[in-house]
C-alpha positions in Angstrom: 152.6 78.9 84.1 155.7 80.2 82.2 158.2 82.1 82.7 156.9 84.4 80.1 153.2 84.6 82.1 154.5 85.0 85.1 157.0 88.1 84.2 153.6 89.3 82.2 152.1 89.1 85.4 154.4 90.8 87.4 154.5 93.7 84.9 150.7 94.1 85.2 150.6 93.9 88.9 153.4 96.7 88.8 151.3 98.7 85.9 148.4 98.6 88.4 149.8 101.5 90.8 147.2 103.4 93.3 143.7 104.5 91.5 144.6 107.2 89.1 148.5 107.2 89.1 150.7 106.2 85.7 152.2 102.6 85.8 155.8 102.7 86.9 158.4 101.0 84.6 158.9 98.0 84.9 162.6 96.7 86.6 165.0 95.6 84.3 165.2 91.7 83.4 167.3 89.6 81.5 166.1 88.1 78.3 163.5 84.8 78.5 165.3 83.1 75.6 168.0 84.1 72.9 167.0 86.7 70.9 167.8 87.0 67.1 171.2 88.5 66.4 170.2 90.5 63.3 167.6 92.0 65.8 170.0 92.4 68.7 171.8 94.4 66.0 169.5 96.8 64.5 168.4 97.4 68.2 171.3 98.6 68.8 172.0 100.8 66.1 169.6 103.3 67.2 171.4 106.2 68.0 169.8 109.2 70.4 172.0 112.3 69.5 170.2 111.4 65.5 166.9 111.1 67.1 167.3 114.7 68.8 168.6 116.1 65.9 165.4 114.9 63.3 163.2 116.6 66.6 164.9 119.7 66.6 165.0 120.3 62.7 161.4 119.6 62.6 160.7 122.0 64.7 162.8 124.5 63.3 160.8 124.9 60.5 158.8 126.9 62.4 155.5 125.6 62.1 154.4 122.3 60.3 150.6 123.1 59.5 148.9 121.1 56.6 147.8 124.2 55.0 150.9 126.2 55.7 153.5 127.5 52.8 155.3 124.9 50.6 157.2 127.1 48.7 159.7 128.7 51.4 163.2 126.6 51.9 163.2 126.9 55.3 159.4 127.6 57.1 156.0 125.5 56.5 155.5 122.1 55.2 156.7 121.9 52.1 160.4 122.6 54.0 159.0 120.1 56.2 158.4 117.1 53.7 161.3 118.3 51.7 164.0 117.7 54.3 162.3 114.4 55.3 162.1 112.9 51.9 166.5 114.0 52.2 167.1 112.1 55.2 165.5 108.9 54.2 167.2 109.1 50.6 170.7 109.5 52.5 169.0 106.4 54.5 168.2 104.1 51.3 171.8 105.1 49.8 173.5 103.2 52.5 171.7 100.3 51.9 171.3 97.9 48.4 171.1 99.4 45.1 169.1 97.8 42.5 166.0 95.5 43.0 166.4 95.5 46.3 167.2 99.2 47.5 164.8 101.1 49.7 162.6 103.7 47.3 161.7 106.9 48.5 158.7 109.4 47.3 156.2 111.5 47.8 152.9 110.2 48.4 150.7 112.8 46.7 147.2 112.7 46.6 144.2 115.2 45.9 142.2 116.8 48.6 138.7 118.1 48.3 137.7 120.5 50.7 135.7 119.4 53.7 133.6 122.5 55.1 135.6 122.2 58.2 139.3 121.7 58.5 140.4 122.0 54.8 138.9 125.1 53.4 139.9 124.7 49.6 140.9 121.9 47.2 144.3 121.1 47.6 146.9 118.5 47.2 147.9 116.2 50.5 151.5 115.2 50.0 152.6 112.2 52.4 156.5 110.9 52.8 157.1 107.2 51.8 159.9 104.7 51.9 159.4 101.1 50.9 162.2 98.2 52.3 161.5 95.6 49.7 161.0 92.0 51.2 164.1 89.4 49.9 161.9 85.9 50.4 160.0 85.7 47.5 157.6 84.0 49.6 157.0 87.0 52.2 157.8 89.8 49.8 154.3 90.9 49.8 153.6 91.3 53.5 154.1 95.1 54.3 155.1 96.4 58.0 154.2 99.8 58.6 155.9 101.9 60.8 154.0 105.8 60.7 154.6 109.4 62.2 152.6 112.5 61.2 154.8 115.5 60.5 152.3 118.3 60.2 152.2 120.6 63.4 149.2 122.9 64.4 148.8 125.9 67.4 146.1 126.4 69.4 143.5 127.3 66.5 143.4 124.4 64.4 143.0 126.7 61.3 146.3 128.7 62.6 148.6 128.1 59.8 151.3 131.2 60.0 151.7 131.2 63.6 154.8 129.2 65.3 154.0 125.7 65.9 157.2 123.5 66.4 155.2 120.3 67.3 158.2 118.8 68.8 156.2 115.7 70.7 153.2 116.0 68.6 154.4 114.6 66.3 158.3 115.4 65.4 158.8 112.9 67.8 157.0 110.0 66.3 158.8 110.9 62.7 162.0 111.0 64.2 161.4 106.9 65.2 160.1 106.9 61.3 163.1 108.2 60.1 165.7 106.3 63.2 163.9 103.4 62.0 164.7 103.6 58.3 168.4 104.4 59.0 169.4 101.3 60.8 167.0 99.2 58.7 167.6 100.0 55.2 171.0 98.9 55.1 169.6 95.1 55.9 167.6 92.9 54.3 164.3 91.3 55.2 162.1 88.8 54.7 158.7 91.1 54.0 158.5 94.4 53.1 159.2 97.6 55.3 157.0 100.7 54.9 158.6 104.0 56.7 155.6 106.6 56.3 155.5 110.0 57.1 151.8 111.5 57.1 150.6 115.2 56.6 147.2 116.3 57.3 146.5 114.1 60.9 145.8 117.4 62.7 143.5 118.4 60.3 141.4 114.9 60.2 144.1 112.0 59.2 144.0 112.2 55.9 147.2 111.6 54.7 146.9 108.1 56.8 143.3 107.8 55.0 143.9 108.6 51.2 147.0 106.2 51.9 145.5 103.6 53.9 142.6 103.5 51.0 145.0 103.3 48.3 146.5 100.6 49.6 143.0 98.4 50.0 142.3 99.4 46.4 145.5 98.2 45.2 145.1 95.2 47.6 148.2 95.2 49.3 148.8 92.6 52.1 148.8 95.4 54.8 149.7 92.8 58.2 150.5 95.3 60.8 150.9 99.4 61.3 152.9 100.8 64.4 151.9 104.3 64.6 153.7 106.6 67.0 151.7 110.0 68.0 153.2 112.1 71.0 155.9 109.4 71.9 158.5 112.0 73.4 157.5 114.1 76.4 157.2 111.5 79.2 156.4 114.1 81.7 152.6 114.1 83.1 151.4 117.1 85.0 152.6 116.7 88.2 156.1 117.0 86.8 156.8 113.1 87.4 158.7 110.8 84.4 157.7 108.1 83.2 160.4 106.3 81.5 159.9 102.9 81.5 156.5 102.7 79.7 154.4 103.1 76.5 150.9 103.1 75.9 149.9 100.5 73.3 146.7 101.3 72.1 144.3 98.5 70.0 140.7 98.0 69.0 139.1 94.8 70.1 136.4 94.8 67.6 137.5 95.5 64.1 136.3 98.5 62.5 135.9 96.5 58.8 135.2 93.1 58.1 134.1 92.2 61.5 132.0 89.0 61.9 129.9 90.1 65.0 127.9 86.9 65.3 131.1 84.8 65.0 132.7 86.9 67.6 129.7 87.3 70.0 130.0 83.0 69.6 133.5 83.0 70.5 133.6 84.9 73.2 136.9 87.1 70.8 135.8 90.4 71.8 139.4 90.6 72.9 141.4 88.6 69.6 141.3 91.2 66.5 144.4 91.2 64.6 144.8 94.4 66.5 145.0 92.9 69.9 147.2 90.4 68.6 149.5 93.0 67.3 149.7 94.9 70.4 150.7 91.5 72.1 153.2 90.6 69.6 154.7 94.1 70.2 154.5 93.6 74.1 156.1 89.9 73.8 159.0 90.9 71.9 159.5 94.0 74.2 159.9 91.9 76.9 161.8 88.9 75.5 164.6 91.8 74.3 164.7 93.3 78.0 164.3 96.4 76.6 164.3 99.4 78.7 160.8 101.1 77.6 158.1 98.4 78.4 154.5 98.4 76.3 151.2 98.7 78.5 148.6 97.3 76.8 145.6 100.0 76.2 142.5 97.9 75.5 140.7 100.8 73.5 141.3 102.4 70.0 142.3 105.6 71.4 142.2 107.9 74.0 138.9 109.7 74.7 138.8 112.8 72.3 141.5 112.1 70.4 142.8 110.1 67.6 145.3 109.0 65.0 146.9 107.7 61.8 146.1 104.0 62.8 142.7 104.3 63.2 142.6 105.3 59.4 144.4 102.1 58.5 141.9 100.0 60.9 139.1 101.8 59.4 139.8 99.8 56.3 140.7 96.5 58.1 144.3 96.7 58.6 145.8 96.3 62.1 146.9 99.0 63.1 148.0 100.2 66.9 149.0 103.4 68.6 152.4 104.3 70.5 151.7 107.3 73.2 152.9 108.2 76.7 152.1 107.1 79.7 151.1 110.3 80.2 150.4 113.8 78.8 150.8 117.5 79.6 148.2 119.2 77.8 149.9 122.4 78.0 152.5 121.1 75.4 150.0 120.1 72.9 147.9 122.4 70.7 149.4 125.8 72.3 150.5 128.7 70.8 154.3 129.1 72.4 154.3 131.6 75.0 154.1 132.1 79.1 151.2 133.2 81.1 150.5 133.1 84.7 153.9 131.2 85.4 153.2 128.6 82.7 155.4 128.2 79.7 152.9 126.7 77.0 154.3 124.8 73.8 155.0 121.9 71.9 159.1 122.7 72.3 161.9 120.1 71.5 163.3 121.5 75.0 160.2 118.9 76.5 161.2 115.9 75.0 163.9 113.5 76.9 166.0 112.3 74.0 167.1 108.6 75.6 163.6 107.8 76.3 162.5 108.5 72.6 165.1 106.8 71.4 164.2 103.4 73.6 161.0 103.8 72.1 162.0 104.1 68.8 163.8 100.8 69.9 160.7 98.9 70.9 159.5 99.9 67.1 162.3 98.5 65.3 162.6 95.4 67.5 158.9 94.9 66.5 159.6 95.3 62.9 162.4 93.0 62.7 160.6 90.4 64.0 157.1 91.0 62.1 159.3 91.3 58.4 161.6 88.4 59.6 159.2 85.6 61.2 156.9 83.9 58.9 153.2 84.8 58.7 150.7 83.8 61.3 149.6 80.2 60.2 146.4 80.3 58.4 142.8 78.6 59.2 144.1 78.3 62.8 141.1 76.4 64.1 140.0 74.0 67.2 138.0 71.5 65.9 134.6 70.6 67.8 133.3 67.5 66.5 132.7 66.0 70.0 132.6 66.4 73.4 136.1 65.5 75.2 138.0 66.7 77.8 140.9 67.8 75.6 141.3 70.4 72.9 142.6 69.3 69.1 143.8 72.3 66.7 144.5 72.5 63.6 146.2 75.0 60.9 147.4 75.0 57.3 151.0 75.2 56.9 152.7 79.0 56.3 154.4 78.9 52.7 157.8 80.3 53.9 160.7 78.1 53.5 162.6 78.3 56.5 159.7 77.2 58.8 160.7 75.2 61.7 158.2 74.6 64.1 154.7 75.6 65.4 153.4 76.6 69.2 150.1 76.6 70.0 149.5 79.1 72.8 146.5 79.7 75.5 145.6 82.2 78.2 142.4 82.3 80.3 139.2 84.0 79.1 139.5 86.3 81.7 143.3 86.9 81.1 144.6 89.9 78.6 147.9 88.0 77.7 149.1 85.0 76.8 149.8 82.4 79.8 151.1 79.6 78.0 153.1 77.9 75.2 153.5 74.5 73.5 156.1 74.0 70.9 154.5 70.9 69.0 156.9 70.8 66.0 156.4 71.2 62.7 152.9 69.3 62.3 149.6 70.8 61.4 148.0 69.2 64.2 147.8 69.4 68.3 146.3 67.7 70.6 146.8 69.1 74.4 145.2 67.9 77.5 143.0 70.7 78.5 139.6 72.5 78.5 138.7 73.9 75.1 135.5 75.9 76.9 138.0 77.5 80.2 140.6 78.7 77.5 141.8 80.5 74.4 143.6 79.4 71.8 146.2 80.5 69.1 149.1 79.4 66.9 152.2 81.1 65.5 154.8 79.8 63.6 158.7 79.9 64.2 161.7 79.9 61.8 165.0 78.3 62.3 166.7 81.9 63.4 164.3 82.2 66.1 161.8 84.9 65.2 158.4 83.7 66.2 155.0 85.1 64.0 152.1 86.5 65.8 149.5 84.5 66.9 146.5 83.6 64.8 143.5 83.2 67.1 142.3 79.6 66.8 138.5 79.9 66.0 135.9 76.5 65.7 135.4 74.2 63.4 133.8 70.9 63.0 136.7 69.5 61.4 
């Protein structure tokens, strides 16, 4: 076992508190190998007094709800989207001008109305940045990072009464727009996408009409972070939890899914998804940083959802950042007291440092998704005989600065990775184990150090 399994390990054992209590956060550690500079940097850039200052102005606008004025400079969404689309110009203009600068716009679309929660025809308007790629051979892989930034009160219809949404979901737009500061002003590999959504409250369709833009225009989608209620660590009982966030991810695709091929393969647990949830989790844990991912192994909580579940409605992987836990009485409440108990979605409820950390564990993510090369394609184990070792195979990824390839394995019964094998920069493995007691994937690594995720190996007679 490695190092990197057994800390795994550990962290689950620690996650797995008394029946019905949150995980506690898992104790410090140093990092398993050296980490990327650039991404050391970036990391490091985040700044918490910026991140409580996007909450607070978010919620200042009084309320945020889809169908709520656009006209006034200071109240309702338009203010709202407005101010946004600002703060990520003043991001882009620290960063390259020309081919290469970060563009900013507004992501408009037309919105029939549905019967239920959109009562007229009307026009969506999302918030976009786009981080062009530098490697022409990347370029066209896009990294989504995604908040929603409309608000709602307790009547989902309410769209003149206060509703400051401070954790749901100022919070997860203030690691949109955290994120775009300290990135624009670098350059990447692939492509950055910084996207703030309207209309999640009413039925995500700012992240749909996007999300199916994009698969019209067929862009090479690889991975969506979404972060929905990402501020408020507090659970009921009064009790932080600081050190953790809820990764959630499908296990059987919503589009595109090959259910005989899966049922064969026994890769209930290996959509791109999962694998993106892992990824996050890995590099989480190899920066030592101080929020920690806990794998979720469902889409979503139960009656609830979000933005990412548009994006892996039409095949892209997509996963979901929320608390550990949640106090209901700060989400979908009219402000006010009764009976003792202060109800609201206020930016007084959201601990600053701990949104900031995860805003970290976003950005870390992204570097290393836009900076490693691409999974390796056709990752395969081949099963033209019987033998008591496993062969793989994979074509070569087309970026340049390839250096090397590890083939990695984990238990069918285990949620993680266990193991890894740096093989070198050949197309072929051979390793002396079971190719029925395990699981197989490769990624590929470049010469900085930034490792892809893993591309599940499937079967192949050759």
């Amino acid at each position: 076992m490695t190092r990197s399994s057994l800390l795994h390990g550990l962290f689950l054992l620690a996650s797995g508190c008394a029946l019905g209590a949150p995980p506690r956060p898992p104790a410090p550690r140093p990092p398993l190998v050296r980490t990327p500079p650039d991404a050391d940097a970036v990391i490091a850039a985040v700044d918490p007094a910026r991140v409580d200052g996007y909450v607070r102005t978010l919620a200042a606008f009084g309320t945020r709800h889809t169908l709520s004025d656009t006209q006034s400079k200071t109240r309702g969404i338009g203010a709202a989207r407005r101010w946004i689309k600002e703060e990520l110009e003043r991001s882009a203009a620290r960063g390259p001008r020309g081919e290469g600068a970060m563009q900013v716009s507004f992501d408009a679309h037309a919105l029939a109305a549905d019967g239920a929660r959109i009562p007229r025809d009307m026009e969506l308007v999302n918030v976009v940045a786009v981080l062009p790629g530098t490697m022409p051979a990347a370029r066209a892989r896009r990294y989504y990072v995604v908040g929603h930034f409309d608000s709602r009160a307790t009547d989902a219809m309410d769209a003149t009464s206060d509703a400051p949404g401070a954790n749901d979901d100022a919070s997860g737009v203030a690691v949109v727009l955290e994120a775009a500061r300290v990135m624009a002003a670098r350059s990447y590999d692939a492509t950055l996408v910084f996207l703030a959504t309207a209309g999640e409250e009413q039925g995500l369709y700012g992240a749909k009409l996007h999300a199916k833009a994009a698969r019209e225009a067929s862009l090479d989608v690889r991975a969506v972070l979404s972060d929905d209620i990402v501020g408020d660590p507090t659970g009921p009982s009064g009790k932080k939890t600081t050190g953790a966030i809820r990764v959630f991810s499908e296990g059987l695709p919503s589009a595109g899914a090959d259910f005989a091929e899966i049922r064969k393969l026994a890769s209930e647990s290996d959509s791109p998804s999962r694998q993106l949830a892992r990824f996050v989790a890995d590099v989480a844990l190899r920066h030592a940083l101080a929020v920690q991912p806990v794998l979720v192994f469902r889409p979503d909580r139960f009656l609830r959802g979000g933005d990412h579940l548009a994006f892996n409605d039409v095949g892209y992987p997509a996963v979901r950042f929320t608390t550990v836990e949640e106090t209901y009485t700060r989400q979908h409440q009219n402000v006010r007291e009764e009976g003792g108990v202060r109800y609201g979605d206020v930016p007084e409820a959201v601990d600053v440092r701990y949104l900031a950390d995860v805003a970290r564990v976003n950005i870390a993510a992204l570097a290393h998704l836009a900076n490693a090369p691409r999974p390796p394609d056709d990752a395969r184990i081949v099963t033209a005989e019987l033998g008591s070792d496993v062969v793989l195979r994979w074509s070569a990824c087309p970026e340049p600065d390839v250096a090397s390839y590890d083939v990695v394995w984990r238990r069918t019964t285990s949620p993680t990775w266990e193991g890894a094998k740096d093989v070198g920069n050949v197309l072929e493995a051979r390793l002396p184990m079971s190719k029925d007691d395990n699981i197989f994937g490769v990624r590929a690594r470049d010469k900085l150090g930034y490792v892809s995720p893993v591309a599940f190996a499937r079967a192949a007679p050759k």
